[in-house]
N, C-alpha and C positions, 0 to 999 in steps of 0.2 A: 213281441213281448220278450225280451232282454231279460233275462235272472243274473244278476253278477253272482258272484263267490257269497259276499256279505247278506243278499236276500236269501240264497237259499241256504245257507247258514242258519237267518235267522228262523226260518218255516221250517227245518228240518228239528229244531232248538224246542220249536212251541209243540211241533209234531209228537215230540219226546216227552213233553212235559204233561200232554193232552193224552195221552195213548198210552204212555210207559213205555220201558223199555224191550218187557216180553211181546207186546203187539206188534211192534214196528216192522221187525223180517214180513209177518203175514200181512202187514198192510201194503210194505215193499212190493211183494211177490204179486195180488192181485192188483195192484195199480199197471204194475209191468206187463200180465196176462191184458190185460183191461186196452192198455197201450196199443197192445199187438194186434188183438182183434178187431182196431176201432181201424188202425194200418191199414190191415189187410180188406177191412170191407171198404174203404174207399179207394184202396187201389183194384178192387174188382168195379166197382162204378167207374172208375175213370176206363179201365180196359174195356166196358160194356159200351160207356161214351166214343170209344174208339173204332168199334166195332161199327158202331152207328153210322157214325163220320165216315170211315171207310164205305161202308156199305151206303151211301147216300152219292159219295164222289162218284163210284162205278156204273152208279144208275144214272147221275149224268153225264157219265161215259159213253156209255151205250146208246145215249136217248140222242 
């Protein structure tokens, strides 16, 4: 999923015109928080997947 300059132009344009312009910072901000935590919990999934993996190779290590 590509957004040039001109789409998010234009979703930033309607964002403004839908919300106003005192909304925007606060919907900025929670979309940003919203971003981070969605980050951070799949990159704990992937390290737990990692974990797994690891811990599965060693056990056919041993065996």
């Amino acid at each position: 999923m590509n957004l040039g300059f001109g789409e998010i132009a234009i979703i930033l344009f309607v964002a403004l015109l839908f919300f106003g312009p005192s909304k925007l910072p606060e919907l900025g901000k929670a979309a940003g928080v919203s971003l981070r935590e969605f980050k951070q919990a799949v990159s704990g999934l992937m390290e737990d997947e990692d974990t797994v993996h690891n811990g599965e190779k060693n056990m056919n290590k041993d065996q």
